[in-house]
C-alpha positions as CSV (number, residue, x, y, z in Angstrom):
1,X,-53.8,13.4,0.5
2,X,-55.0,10.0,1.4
3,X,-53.4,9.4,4.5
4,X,-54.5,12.9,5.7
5,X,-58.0,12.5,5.0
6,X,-58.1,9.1,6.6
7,X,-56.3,10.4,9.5
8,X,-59.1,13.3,10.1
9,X,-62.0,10.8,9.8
10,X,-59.9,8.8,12.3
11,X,-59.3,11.5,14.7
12,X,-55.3,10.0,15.0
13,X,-52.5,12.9,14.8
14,X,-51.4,13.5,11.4
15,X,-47.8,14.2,12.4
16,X,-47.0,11.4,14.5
17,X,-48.6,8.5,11.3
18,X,-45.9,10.5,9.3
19,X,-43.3,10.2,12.2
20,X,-44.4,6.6,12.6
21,X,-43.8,6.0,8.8
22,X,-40.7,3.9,7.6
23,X,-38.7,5.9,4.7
24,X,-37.3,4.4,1.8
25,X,-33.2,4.2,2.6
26,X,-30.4,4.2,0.6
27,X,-26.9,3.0,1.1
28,X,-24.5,6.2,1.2
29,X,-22.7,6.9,-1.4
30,X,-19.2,5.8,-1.5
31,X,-17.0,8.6,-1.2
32,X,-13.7,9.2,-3.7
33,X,-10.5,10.0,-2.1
34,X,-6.9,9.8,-3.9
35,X,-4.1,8.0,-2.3
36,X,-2.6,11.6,-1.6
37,X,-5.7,12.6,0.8
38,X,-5.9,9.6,2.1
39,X,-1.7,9.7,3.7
40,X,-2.8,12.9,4.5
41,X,-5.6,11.9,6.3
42,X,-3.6,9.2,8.2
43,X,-0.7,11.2,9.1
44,X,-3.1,14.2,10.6
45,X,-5.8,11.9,12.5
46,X,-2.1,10.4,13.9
47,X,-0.6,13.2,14.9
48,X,-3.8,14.5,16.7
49,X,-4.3,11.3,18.3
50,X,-0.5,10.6,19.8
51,X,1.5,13.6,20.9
52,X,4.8,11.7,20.4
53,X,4.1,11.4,16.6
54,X,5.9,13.9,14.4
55,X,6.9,14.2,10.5
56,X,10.5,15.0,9.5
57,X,12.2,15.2,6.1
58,X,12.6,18.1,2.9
59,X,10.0,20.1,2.4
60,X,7.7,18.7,4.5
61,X,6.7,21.6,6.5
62,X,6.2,24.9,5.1
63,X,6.2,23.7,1.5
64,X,3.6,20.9,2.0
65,X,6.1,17.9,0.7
66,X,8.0,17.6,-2.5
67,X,4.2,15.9,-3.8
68,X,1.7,17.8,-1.3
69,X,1.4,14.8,1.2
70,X,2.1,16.6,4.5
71,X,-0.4,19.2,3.0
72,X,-1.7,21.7,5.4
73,X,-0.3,19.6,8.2
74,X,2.6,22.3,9.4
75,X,-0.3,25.3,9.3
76,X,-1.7,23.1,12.3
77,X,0.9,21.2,14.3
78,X,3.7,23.7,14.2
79,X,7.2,23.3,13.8
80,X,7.9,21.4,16.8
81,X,5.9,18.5,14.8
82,X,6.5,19.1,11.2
83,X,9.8,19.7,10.9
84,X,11.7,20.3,7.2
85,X,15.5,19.3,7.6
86,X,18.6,20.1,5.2
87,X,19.5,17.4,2.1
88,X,21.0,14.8,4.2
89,X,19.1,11.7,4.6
90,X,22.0,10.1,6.6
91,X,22.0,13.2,8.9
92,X,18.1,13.5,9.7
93,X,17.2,9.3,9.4
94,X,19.5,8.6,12.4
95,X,17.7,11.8,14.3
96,X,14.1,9.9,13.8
97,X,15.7,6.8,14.9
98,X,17.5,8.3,17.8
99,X,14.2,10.0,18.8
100,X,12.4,6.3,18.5
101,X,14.9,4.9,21.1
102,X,14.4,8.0,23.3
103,X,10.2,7.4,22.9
104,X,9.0,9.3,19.8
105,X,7.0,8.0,17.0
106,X,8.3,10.0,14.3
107,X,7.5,9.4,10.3
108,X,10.8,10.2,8.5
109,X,9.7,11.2,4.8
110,X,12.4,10.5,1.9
111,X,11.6,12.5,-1.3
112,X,11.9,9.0,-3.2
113,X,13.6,5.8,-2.0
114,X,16.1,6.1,-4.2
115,X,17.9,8.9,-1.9
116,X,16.9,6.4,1.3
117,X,20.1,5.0,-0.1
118,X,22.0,7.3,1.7
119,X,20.2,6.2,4.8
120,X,20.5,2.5,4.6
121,X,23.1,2.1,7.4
122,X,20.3,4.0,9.9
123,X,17.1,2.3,8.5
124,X,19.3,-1.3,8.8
125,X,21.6,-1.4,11.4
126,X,20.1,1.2,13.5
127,X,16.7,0.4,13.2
128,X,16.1,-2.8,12.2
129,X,18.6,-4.4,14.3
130,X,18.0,-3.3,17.5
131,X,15.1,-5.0,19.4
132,X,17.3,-8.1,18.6
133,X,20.4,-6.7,19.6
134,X,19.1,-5.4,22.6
135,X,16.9,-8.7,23.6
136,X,13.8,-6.7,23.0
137,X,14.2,-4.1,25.3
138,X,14.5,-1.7,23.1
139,X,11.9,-0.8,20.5
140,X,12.0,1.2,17.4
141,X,8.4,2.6,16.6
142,X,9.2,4.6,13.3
143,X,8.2,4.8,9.5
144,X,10.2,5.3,7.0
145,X,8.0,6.4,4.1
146,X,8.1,8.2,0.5
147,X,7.5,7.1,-3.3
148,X,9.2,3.9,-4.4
149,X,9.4,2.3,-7.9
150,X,10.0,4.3,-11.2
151,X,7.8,7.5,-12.3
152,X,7.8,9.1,-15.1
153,X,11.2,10.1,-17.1
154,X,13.2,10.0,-14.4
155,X,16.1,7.6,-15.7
156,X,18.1,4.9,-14.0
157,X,18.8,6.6,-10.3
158,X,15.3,7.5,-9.7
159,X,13.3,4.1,-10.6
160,X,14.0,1.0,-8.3
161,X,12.0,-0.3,-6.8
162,X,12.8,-1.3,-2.9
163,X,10.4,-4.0,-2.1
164,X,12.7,-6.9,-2.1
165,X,15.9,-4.8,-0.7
166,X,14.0,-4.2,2.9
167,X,11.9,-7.2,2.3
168,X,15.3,-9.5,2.7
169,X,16.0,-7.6,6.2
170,X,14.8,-9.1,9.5
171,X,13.6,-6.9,11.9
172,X,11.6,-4.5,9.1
173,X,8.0,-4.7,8.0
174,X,8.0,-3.4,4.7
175,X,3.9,-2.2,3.7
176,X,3.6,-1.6,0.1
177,X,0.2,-0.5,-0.5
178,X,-2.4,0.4,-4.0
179,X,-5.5,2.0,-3.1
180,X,-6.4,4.7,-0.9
181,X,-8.2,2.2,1.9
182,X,-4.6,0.6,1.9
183,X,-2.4,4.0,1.8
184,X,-4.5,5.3,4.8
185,X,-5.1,1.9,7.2
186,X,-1.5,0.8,6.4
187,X,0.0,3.9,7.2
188,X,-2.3,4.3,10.6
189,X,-1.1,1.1,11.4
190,X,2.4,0.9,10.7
191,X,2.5,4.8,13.1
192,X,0.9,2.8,15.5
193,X,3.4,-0.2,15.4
194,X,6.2,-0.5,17.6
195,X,8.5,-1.7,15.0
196,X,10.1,0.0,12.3
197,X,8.3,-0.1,9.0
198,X,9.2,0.8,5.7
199,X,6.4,2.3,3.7
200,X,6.3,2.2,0.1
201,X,4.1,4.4,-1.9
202,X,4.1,5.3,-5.5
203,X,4.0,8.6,-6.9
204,X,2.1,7.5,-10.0
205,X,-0.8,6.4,-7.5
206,X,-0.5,9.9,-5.8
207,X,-3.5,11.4,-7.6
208,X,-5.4,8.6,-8.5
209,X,-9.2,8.5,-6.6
210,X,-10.4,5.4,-5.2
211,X,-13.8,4.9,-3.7
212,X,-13.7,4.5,0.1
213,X,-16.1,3.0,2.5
214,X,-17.7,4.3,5.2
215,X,-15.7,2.5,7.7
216,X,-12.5,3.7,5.6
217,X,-13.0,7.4,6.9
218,X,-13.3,6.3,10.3
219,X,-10.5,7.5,12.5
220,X,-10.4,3.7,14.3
221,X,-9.9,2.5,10.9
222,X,-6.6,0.4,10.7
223,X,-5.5,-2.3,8.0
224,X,-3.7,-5.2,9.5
225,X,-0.3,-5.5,8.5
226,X,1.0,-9.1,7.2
227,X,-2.7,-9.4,5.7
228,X,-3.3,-9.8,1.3
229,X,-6.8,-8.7,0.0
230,X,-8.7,-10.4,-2.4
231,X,-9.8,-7.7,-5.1
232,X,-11.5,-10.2,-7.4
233,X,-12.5,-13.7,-7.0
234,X,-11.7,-16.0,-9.6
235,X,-11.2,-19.5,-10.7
236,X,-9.0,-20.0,-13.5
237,X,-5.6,-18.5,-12.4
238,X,-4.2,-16.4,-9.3
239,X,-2.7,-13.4,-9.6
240,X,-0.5,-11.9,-7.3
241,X,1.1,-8.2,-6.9
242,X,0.9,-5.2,-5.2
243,X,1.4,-1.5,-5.2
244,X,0.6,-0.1,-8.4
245,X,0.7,-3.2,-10.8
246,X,-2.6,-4.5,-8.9
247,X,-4.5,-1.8,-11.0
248,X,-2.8,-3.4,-13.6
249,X,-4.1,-6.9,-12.9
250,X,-7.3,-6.1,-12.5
251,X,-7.3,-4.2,-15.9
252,X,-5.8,-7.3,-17.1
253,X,-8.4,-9.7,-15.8
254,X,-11.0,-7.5,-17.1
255,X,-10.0,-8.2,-20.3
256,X,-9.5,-11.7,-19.7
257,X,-13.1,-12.3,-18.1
258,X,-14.6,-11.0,-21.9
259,X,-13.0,-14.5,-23.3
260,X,-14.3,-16.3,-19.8
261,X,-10.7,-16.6,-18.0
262,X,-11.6,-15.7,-14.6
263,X,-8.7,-14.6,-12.5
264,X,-8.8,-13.9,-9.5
265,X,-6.2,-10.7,-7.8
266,X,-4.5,-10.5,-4.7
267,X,-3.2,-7.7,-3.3
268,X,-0.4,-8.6,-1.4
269,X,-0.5,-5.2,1.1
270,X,2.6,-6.5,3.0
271,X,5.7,-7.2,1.5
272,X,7.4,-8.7,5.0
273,X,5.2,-10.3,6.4
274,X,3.9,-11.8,3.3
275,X,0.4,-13.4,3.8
276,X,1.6,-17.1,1.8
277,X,-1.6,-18.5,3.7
278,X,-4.1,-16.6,1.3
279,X,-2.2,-17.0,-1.9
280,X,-1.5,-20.4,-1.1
281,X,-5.6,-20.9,-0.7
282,X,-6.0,-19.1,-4.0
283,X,-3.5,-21.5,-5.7
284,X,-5.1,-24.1,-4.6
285,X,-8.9,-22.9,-5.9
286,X,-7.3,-21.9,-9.1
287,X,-4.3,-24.3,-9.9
288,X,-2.3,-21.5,-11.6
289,X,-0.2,-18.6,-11.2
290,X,1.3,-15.6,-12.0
291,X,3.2,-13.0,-9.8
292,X,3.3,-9.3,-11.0
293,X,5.9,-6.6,-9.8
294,X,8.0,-3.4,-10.9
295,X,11.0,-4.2,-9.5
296,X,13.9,-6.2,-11.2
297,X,13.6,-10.1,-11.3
298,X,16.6,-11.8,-9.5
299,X,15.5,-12.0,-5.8
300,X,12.5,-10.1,-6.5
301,X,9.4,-10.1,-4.5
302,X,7.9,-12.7,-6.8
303,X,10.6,-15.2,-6.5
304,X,10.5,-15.4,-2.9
305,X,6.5,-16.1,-3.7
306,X,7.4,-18.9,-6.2
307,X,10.1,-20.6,-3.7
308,X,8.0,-21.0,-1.0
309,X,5.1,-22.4,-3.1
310,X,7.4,-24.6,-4.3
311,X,8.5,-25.5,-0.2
312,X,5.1,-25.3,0.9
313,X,1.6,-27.4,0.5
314,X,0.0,-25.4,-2.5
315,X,2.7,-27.4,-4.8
316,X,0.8,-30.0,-5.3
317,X,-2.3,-27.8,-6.6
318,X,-0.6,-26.6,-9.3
319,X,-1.0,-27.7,-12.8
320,X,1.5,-25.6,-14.2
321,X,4.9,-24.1,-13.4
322,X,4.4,-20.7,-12.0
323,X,5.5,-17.4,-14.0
324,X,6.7,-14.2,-13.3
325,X,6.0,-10.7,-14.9
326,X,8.8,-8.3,-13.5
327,X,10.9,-5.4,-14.9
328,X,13.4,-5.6,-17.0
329,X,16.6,-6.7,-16.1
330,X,18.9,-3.3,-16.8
331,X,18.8,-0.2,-15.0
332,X,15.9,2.4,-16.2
333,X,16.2,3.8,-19.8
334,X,15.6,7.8,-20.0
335,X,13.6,7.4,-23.1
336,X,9.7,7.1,-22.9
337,X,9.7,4.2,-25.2
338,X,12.7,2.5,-23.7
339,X,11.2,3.1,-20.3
340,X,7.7,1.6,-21.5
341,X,9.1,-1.7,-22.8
342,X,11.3,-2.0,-19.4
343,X,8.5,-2.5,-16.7
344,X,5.2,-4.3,-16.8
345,X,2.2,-3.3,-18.8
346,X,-1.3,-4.7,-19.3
347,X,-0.5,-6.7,-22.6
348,X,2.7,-8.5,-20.8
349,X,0.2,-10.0,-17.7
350,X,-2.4,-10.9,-20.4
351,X,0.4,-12.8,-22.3
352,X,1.7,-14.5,-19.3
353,X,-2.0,-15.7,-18.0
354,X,-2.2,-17.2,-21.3
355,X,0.9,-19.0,-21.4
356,X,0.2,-20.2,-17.5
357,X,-2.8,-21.9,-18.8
358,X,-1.7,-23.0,-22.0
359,X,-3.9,-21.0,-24.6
């Protein structure tokens, strides 16, 4: 009432002082998105953007995927696009990699990595191998992507995890990533890459919401593949994971800050290539560390992270040997109980921070 009066006395235009007048701003609001919207946003802002992408595998079409990640996504591109094929992974992986070769981009869905078994020959030797083979001139752009790692009660042939299977192959960049920021820029990038990719999800992480930035729902946005995140500085001790054990680290170092043990969590992103540069950087901040994974110990993820510390520069930073949380060493139990001692939980990272740093 103030400002209008003064404005009359002064004969200025009222509207154009309130025009002129700077507004208290707020930053937007993050937005929540779960790791299933988020592929699916990836996969459809692909498809529209590149004619030569396409999505094969069961159920993905008319039925919106086995877990609702092509969702919607047939209704709009058609079956020329989104196409479902029979219960052979053999039979349609080697047409997505034929169609590669020939100048496609196709996304070839497996139900679960454990039935990508049946397409190992295609994803290796097909795939993999042939820039080399073919002195480069011949690229494979294609990703190979579905739910990896155990779920819930689904026993021995349903719960491995693949990281350090594809991780040991030259020629594959394996992505395994944890929050929605990383499901969608990974998976935009790896389409986008002219080499094949295996993608690792986790089912568990399906429905779980994440906050997302404003640059995250931007259809530019693209995660660099071969690069960790830091999700939380620390000082004390490093730890390393990824997929869905980095929720569990940070749950862990939550805990763990209360009695004023800072850790600090990487997300490793990219299985191969593995960023060593920014672990190696942490180790040598913190002095210590731990690895985390899901998947079985011998030749695991986190013992190709421990050898090439041990080869590398960040040796000589650390003032204690480093230690590995892991699964257990047998194949999955059925039982809930059996399967709940058998991979990583909260309480098993705790203990092994403790022991790292001698407390």
């Amino acid at each position: 009432m103030a400002l209008l009066k003064s404005c009359v006395r002064s004969g200025r235009n009222v509207f154009a002082v309130i025009l002129r007048r700077e507004f208290h701003k707020t930053a937007p609001a993050l937005v929540q998105v779960t790791v299933r919207d988020a592929l699916t946003q990836a996969m459809d802002e692909e498809l529209e953007r590149d004619e030569r992408v396409f999505l094969l595998g069961e159920e993905v079409a008319q039925y919106d995927g086995a877990y609702k990640v092509s969702r919607g996504l047939w209704k709009k591109y058609g079956d020329k696009r989104i196409i479902d094929t029979p219960i052979a992974e053999m039979g349609f992986a080697g047409i997505a990699v034929g169609s590669a070769m020939a100048g496609l981009r196709p996304i070839c869905e497996f139900m679960t990595f454990n039935f990508a078994m049946q397409a190992i020959d295609q994803i290796i030797n097909s795939a993999a191998k042939t820039s080399y083979m073919s002195a480069g001139l011949q690229s494979v752009p294609i990703v190979f992507r579905g739910p990896n790692g155990h779920a819930t009660g689904v026993a021995a042939q349903h719960s491995q995890c693949f990281a350090a299977w594809y991780g040991h192959c030259p020629g594959l960049k394996v992505l395994s990533p944890w929050s929605a920021e990383d499901a969608k820029g990974l998976l935009k990038a790896a389409i986008r890459d002219d080499n094949p990719v295996v993608f690792l999800e986790n089912e568990l992480l399906y429905g779980v919401a994440f906050e997302v930035s404003e640059e995250a729902q931007s259809k530019d946005f693209v995660v660099p593949i071969g690069k960790a995140k830091v999700e939380r500085q620390g000082t004390l001790i490093t730890l390393v994971s990824h997929s869905r054990y980095v929720g569990h680290c940070l749950d862990a170092a939550a805990v763990l800050a209360e009695e004023g043990i800072e850790c600090e969590v990487i997300n490793l992103r990219s299985i191969r290539p593995l960023d060593m540069e920014t672990i190696e950087s942490s180790v040598a901040k913190t002095n210590h560390l731990v690895t985390v994974e899901g998947g079985w110990p011998q030749f695991g993820v986190g013992a190709e992270i421990c050898a090439r510390i041990m080869e590398g520069p960040a040796l000589n930073y650390l003032d204690a040997p480093v230690i590995r949380v892991t699964g257990v060493d047998i194949p999955m139990p059925y039982a809930k109980i059996l399967e709940e001692h058998s991979v990583p939980q909260i309480r098993d990272i705790i203990t092994a921070v403790r022991k790292a740093l001698n407390i």
